[in-house]
C-alpha positions as CSV (number, residue, x, y, z in Angstrom):
1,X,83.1,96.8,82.6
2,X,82.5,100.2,83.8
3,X,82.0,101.7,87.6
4,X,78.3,102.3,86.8
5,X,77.5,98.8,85.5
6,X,79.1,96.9,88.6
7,X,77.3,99.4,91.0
8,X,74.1,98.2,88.7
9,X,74.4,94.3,89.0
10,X,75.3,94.4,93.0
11,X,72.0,94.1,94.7
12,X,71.4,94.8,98.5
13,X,72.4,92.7,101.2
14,X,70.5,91.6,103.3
15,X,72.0,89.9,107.1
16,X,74.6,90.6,109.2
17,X,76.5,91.5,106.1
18,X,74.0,94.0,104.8
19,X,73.8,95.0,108.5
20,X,77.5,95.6,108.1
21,X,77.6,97.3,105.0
22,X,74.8,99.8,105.9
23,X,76.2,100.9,109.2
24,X,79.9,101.0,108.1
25,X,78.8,103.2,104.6
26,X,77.1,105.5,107.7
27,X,80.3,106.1,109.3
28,X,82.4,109.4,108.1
29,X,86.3,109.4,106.4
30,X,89.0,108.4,108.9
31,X,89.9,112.0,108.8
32,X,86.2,113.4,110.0
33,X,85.9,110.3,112.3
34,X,89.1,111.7,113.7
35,X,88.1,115.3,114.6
36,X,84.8,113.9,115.8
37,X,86.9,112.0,118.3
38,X,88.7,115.4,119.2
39,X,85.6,117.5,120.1
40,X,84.4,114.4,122.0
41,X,87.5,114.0,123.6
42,X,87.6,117.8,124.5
43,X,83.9,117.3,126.4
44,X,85.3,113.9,128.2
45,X,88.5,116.3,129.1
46,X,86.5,119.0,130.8
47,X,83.9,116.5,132.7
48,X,86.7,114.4,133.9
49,X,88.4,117.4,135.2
50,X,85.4,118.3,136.7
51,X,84.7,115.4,138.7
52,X,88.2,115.2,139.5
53,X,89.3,111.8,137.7
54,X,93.1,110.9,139.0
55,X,95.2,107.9,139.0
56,X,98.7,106.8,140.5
57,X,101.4,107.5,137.6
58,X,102.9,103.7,137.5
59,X,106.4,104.8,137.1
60,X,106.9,108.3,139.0
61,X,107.6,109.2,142.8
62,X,106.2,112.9,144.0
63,X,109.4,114.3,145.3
64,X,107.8,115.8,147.5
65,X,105.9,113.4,149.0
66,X,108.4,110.7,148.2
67,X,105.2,108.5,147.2
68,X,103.6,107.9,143.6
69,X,102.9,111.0,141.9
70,X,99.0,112.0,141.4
71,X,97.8,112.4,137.7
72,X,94.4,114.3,137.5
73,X,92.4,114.3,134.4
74,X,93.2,117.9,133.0
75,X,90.5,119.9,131.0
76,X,91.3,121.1,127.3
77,X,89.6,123.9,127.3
78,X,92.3,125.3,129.8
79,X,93.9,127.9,128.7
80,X,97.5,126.1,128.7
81,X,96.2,123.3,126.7
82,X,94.0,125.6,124.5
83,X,97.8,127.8,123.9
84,X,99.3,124.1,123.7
85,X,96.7,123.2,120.4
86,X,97.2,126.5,118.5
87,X,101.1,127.0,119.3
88,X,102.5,123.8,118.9
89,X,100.2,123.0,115.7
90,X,103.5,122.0,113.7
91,X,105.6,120.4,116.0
92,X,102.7,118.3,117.0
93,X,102.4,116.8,113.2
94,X,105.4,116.7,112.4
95,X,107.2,114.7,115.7
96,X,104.1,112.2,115.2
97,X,106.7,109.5,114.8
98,X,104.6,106.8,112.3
99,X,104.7,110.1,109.8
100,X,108.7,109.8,109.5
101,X,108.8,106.1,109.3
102,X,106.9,105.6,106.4
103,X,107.4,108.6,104.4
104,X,111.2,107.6,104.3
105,X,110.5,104.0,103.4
106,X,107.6,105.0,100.6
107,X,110.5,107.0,99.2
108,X,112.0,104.1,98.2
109,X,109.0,101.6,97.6
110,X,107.8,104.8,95.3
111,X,110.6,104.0,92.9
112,X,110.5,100.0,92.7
113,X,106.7,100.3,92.5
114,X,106.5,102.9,89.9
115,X,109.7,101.0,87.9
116,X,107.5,98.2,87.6
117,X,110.0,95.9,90.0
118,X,107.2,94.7,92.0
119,X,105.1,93.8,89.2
120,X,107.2,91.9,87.3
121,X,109.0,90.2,90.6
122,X,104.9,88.7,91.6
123,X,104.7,87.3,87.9
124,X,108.5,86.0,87.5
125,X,107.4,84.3,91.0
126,X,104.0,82.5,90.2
127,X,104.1,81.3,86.7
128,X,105.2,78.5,85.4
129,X,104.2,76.9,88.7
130,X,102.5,73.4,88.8
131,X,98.4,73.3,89.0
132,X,99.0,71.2,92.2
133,X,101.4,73.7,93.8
134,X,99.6,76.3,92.0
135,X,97.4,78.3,95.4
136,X,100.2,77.6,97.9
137,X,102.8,79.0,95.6
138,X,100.2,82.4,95.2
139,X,99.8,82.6,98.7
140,X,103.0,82.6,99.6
141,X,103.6,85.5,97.2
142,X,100.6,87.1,97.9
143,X,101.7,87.5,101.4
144,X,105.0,88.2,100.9
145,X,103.4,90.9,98.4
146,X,102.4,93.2,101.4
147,X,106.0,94.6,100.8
148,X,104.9,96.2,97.5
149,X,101.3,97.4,98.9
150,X,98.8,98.4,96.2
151,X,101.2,97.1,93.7
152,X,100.2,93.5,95.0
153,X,96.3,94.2,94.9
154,X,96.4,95.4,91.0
155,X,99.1,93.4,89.9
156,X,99.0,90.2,91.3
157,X,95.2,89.2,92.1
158,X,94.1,89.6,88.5
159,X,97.7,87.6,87.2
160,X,96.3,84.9,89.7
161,X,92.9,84.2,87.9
162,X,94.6,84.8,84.5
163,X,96.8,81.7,85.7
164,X,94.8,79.5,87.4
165,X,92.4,79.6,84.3
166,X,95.4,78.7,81.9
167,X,96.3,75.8,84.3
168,X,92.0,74.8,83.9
169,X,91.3,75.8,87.7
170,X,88.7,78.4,88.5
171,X,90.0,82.0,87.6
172,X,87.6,83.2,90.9
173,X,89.1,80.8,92.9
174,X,92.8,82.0,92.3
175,X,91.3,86.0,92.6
176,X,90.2,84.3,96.4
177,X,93.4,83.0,97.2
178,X,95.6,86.2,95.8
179,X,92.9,88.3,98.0
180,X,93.1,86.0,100.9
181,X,96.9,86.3,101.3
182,X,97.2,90.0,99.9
183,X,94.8,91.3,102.9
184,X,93.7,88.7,105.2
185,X,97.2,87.8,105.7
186,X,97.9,91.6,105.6
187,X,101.1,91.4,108.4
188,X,102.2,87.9,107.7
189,X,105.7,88.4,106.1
190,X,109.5,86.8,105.8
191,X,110.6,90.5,106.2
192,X,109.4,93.6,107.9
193,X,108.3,96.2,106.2
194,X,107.0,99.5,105.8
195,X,103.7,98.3,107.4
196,X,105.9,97.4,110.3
197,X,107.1,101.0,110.4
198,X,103.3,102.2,110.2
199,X,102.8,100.5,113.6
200,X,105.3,100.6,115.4
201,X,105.3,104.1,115.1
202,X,102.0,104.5,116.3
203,X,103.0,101.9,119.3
204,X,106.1,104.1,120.2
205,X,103.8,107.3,120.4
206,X,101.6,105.3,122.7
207,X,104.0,104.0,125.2
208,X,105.6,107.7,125.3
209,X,102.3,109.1,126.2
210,X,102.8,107.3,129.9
211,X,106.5,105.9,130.3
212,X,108.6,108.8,128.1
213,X,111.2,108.0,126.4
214,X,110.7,104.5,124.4
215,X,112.4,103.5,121.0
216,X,110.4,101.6,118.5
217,X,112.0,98.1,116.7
218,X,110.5,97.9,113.4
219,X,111.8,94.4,113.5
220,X,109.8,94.0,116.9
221,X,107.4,91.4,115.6
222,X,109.9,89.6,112.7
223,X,109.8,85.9,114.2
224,X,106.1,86.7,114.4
225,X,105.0,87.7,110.9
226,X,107.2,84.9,109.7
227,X,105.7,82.2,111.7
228,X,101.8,83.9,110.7
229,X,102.8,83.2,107.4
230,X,103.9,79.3,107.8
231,X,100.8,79.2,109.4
232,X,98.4,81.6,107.0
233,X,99.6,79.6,103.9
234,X,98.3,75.8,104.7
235,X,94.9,77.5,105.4
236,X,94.3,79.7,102.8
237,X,95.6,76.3,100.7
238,X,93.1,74.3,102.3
239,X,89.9,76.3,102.2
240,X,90.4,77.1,98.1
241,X,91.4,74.2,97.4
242,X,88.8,71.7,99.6
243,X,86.0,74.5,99.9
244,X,86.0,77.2,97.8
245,X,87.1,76.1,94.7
246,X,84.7,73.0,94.9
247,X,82.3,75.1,95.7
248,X,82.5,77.3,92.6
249,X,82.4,74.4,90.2
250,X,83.3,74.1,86.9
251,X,84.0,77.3,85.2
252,X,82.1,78.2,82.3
253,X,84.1,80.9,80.0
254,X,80.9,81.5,78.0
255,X,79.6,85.2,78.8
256,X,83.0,86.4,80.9
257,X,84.4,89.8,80.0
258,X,88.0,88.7,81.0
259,X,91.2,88.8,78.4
260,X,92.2,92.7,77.5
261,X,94.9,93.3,79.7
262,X,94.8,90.0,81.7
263,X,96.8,88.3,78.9
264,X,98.9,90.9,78.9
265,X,99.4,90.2,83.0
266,X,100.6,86.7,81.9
267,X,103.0,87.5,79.1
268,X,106.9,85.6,79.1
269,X,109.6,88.0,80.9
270,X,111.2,90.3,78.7
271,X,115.2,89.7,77.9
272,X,115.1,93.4,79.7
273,X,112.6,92.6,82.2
274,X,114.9,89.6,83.5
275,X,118.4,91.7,83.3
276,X,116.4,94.2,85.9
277,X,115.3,91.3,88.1
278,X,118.7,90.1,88.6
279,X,120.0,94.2,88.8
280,X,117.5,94.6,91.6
281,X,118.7,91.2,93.2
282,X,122.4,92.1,93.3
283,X,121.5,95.9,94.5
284,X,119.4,94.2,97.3
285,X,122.4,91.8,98.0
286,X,124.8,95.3,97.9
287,X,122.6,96.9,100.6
288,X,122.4,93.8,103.0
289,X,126.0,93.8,103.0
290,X,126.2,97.3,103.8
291,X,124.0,96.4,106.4
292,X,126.4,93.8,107.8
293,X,129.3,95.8,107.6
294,X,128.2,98.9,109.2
295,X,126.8,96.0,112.1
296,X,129.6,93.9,111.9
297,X,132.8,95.8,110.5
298,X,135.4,98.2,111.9
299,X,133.6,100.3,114.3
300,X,130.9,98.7,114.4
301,X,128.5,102.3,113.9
302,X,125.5,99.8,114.0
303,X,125.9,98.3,117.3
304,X,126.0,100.5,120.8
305,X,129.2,98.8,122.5
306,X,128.6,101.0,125.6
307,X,124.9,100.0,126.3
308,X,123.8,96.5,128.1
309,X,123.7,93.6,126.2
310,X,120.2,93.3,125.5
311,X,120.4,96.9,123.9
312,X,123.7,97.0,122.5
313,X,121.6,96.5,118.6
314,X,119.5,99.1,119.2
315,X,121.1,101.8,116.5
316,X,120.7,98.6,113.7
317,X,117.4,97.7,114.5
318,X,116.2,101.7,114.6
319,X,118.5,101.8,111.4
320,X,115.8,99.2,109.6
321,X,113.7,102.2,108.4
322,X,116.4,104.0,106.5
323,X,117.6,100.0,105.3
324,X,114.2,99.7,103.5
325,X,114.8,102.9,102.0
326,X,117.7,102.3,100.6
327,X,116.7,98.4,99.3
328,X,114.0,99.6,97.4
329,X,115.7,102.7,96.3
330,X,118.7,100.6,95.0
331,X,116.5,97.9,93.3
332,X,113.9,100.0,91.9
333,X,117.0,102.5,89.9
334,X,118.8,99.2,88.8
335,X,115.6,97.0,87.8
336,X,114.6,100.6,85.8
337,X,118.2,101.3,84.4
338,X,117.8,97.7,83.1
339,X,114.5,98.2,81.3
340,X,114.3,101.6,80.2
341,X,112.1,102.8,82.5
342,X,115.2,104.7,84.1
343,X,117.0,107.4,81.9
344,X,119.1,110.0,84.4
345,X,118.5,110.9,88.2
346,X,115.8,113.1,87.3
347,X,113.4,110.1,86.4
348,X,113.9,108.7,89.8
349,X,113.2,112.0,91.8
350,X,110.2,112.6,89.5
351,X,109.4,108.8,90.7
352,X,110.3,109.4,94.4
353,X,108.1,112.7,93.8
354,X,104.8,111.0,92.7
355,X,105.5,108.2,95.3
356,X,105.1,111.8,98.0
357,X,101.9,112.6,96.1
358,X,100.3,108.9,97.0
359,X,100.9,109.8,100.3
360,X,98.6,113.1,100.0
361,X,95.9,111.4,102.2
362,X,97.8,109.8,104.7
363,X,99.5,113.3,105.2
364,X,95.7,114.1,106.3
365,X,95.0,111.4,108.3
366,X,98.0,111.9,110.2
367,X,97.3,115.5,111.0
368,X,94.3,114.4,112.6
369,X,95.3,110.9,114.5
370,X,98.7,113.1,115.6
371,X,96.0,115.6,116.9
372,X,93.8,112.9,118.8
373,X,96.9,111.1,120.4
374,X,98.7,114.3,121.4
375,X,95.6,115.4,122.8
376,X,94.8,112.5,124.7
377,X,98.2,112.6,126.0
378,X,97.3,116.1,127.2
379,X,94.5,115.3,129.1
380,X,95.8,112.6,130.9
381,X,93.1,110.4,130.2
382,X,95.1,107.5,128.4
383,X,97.0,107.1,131.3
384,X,94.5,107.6,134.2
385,X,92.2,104.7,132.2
386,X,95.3,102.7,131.0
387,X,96.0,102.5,135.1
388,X,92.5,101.8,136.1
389,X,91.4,99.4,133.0
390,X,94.9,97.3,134.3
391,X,93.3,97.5,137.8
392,X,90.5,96.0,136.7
393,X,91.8,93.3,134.2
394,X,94.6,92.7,137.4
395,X,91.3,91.8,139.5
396,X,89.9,89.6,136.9
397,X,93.2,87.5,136.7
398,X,92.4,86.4,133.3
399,X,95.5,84.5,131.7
400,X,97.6,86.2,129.2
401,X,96.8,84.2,126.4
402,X,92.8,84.5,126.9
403,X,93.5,88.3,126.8
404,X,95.5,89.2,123.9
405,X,93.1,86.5,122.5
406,X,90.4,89.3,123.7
407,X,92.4,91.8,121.9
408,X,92.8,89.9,118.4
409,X,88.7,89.0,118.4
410,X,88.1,92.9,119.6
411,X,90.5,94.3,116.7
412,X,89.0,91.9,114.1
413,X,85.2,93.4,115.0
414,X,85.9,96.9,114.6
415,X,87.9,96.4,111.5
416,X,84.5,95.3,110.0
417,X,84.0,99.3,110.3
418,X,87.1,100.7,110.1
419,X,89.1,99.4,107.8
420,X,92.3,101.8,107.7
421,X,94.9,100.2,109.9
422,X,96.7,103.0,110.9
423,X,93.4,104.6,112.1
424,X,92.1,101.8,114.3
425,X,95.8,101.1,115.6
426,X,96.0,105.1,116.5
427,X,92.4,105.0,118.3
428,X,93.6,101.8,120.6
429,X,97.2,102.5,121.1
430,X,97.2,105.0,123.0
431,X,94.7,103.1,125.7
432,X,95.8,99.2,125.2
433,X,99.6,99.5,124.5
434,X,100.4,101.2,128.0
435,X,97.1,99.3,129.5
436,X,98.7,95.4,128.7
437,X,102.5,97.0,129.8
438,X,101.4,98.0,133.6
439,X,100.5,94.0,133.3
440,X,103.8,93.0,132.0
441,X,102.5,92.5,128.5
442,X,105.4,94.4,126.1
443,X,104.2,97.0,123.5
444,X,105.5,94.3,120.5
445,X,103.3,91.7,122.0
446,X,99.8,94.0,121.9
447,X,100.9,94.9,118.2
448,X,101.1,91.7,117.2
449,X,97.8,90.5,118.5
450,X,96.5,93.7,117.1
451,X,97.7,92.7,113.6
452,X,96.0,89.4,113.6
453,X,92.7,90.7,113.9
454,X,93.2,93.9,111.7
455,X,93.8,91.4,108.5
456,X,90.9,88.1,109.0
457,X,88.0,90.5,108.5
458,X,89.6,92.7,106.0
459,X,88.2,90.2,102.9
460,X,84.6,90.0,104.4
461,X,84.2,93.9,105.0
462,X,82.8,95.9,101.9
463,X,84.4,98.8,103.4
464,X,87.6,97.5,102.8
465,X,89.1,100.1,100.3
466,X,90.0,97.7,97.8
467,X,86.6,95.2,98.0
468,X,84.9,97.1,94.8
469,X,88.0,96.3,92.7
470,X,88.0,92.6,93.7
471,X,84.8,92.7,92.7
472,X,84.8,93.8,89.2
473,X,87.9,91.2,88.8
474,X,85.4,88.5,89.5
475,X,82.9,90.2,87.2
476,X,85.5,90.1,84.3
477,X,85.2,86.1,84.2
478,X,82.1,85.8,85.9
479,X,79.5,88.8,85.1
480,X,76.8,87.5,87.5
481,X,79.0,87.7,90.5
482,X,77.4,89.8,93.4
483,X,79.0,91.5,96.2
484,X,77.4,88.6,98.0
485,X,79.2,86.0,96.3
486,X,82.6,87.9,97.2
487,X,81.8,88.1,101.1
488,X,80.0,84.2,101.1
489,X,83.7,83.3,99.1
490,X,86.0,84.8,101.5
491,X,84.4,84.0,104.8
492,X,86.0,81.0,105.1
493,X,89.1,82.4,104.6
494,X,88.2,84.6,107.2
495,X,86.9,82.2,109.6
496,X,90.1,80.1,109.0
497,X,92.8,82.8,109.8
498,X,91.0,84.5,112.4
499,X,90.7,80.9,114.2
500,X,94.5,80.1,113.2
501,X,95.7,83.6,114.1
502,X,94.5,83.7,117.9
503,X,95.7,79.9,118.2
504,X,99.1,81.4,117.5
505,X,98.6,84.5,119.6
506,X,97.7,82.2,122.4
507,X,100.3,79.6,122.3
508,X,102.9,82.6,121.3
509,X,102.1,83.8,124.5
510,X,101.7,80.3,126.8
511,X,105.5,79.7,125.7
512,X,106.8,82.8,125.8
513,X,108.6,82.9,122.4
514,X,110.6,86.1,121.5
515,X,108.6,88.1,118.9
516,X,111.6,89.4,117.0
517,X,115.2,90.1,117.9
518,X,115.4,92.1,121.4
519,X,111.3,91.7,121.8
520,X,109.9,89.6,124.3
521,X,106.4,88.9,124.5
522,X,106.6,89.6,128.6
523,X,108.1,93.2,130.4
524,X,108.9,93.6,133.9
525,X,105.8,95.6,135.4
526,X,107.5,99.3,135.4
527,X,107.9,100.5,138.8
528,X,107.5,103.9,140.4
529,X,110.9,105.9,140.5
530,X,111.6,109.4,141.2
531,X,112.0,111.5,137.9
């Protein structure tokens, strides 16, 4: 089915949904949206300046004055922010810490995407499984698929209807459940990932532009993510199971424009495909043991013997970046050496090359979002209404739980317009991360509740990147399938784990569990001191 033909058959929408769709198709590229944000910010710089906005830094003494230093709201048409912009153009993108992070990790993921590791790992995972255990079991895998990005989206969400139709269950209904753990359960996870680096990249440039120096912990929200998906996988079981797939009926095959490459999808493992699968196992097992050693063996490079206890795995968890690297690196050469697809060194840097050319538009998002951040850092304005927004949530006295709760529903409303995660995480950041800290609220605990709300709403958004192409999967086994029927499908997915994710963001909060290793959910309020 071509482009034009499912543009053809979607009619308009009518609703909040049509409501949705019309304003969000209104809004400009992330990158334009961006640089509109800049020239606002730059008029909001020069008023504030003007009327002589200010706010007590949190953490600094005036030596001076020996009482809290005095941040005023600073214009950027001055002309040292104005030499600041043009002069320090480069260092500006390139110290934009999320940029680092996941370039080094794609490196890797490049290679055991493009070898076809992550591929063949999702169908070696969910078939031969039982009809009964048949949505839990793609679920899980769907979730745990948010390691191989795209990869899980064209792979694995068209292998689910393919399955579920060869087991006599509704093709659509498996393409709901693949889609419903692929990106509503977007952060849910047994491992961190490069999505972790993504974020917490953005989070560390956020808390830097009030309280300095402050080194992000990829694994910062492990136990988190892992518990989301314990909790993600009985709901999105339930609702296909009980509602949607009920509600589809009986499938009818008569008229559907599936087979092509679906059976294809479906095919037995290859004798070579299964020699690389248990390659890129014992390579994965060869780099967590590296892992352990350079933690745990003579001189222990991996742990800081010198610092405090609770920082003394600092260097191995800010190590986690160049471990993914290396796993997928590893995997992806011996899974490709095993099948063919790997001749000599040059086919992996050709790989690892192309991976660099997938990442041509986040290169331009992130000159723009590294622009807007800087700059807001510049003005002083994140920090004067990070200071007085605490004020006035300190004055409301709302509970923690009830506010990170806030944050999760807030998050999952604009990502109805915004569906780029990075670019709604880099627009908030730099206001709610330091914001939630002066009220003892850590920087892992607002990313967290952040990524709850950026996946529930990412399966009833059309402008979610990927929506079209769910679409036309439906299509292929069911022509008469509207964009409609895809939004009124997923909603109670959406519904589920939005109502499921701030449950846990509340009760994460209420006892105080530790979001990962060294990451508390509560901070001790930073206190002036003299710099």
């Amino acid at each position: 089915m071509t482009s034009s033909t499912t543009t053809d058959a979607v009619p308009a929408q009518k609703g909040v949904l049509g409501w949705i769709e019309r304003v969000g198709n209104r809004l400009p590229d992330p990158v334009v949206l961006f640089l509109w944000l800049v020239g606002g910010l730059v008029v909001l710089s020069a008023i504030a300046s003007a009327a002589g906005w200010s706010a007590l830094h949190p953490t600094e003494i005036d030596p001076e004055t020996g009482r809290q230093k005095v941040i005023a709201a600073t214009s950027l048409l001055s002309a040292d922010n104005i030499a600041k912009l043009w002069v320090d153009m480069p260092t500006t993108f390139t110290h934009f810490h999320p940029l680092g992070y996941v370039l080094v990790v794609m490196l890797g993921a490049g290679v055991a995407e493009r070898t076809g590791l992550f591929g063949t790992a999702m169908r070696a995972s969910v078939r031969g499984a039982s009809p009964r255990m048949l949505t839990p079991l793609v679920a899980l895998v769907a979730m745990m698929g948010n390691l191989a990005a795209d990869a899980a989206y064209v792979v694995l969400i068209p292998l689910a209807a393919v399955i579920y139709h060869a087991a006599g269950r509704h093709p659509v209904a498996g393409i709901a459940a693949a889609f419903a753990g692929v990106s509503g359960g977007f952060s849910a996870n047994l491992l961190p990932g490069q999505l972790d680096a993504l974020l917490f990249g953005i989070t560390e440039a956020a808390v830097e532009t009030v309280f300095g120096d402050w080194q992000a912990n990829i694994a910062g929200n492990w136990y988190f993510i892992a518990t989301m998906l314990f909790i993600f996988l009985p709901v999105i079981w339930y609702v296909t199971d009980r509602i949607i797939e009920p509600r589809l009926g009986a499938y009818v095959p008569a008229g559907a424009a599936a087979g092509g490459d679906a059976g294809e999808r479906d095919r037995p493992l290859t004798n070579a495909e299964a020699k690389g699968l248990r390659h890129a196992g014992l390579a994965v097992l060869f780099v967590v043991g590296l892992w352990l050693l350079f933690t745990f063996g003579p001189g222990t490079p991996l742990i800081d013997e010198a610092a405090p206890p609770e920082a003394r795995l600092s260097p191995f968890y800010r190590s986690l970046v160049a471990g993914f690297f290396l796993l997928f690196l590893l995997a992806g050469w011996a899974y490709g050496r095993a099948t063919g697809v790997v001749g000599n060194h040059r086919d992996l840097v050709k790989m690892m090359s192309e991976s660099m050319g997938d990442m041509a538009y986040y290169l331009v998002l992130a000159f723009a979002a590294a622009h807007f951040v800087a700059m807001f850092a510049w003005s002083n304005l994140g920090l004067i209404l990070a200071v007085h927004g605490a004020d006035g949530l300190r004055a409301m006295d709302l509970p923690a739980p009830l506010l990170l709760a806030a944050i999760v529903l807030l998050t999952a409303a604009l990502n109805l317009f915004v569906g780029s995660a990075s670019a709604k995480w880099a627009l908030l950041a730099p206001v709610m991360v330091p914001m939630l800290m002066l009220l003892g609220i850590s920087a892992e605990m607002t990313t967290a509740a952040y990524r709850v709300g950026d996946g529930a709403t990412n399966i009833v958004t059309p402008l979610m990147v990927y929506f079209p192409l769910i679409l036309i999967f439906c299509q292929r086994w069911q022509p008469n399938f509207g964009l409609g029927s895809l939004a009124a499908t997923m909603l109670p997915y959406s519904v589920g784990l939005l109502i499921s994710g701030v449950a846990l963001v509340a009760l994460w909060v209420g006892l105080d569990l530790p979001l990962g290793p060294g990451a508390s959910v509560h901070i001790p309020i930073p206190s002036a001191v003299t710099p």
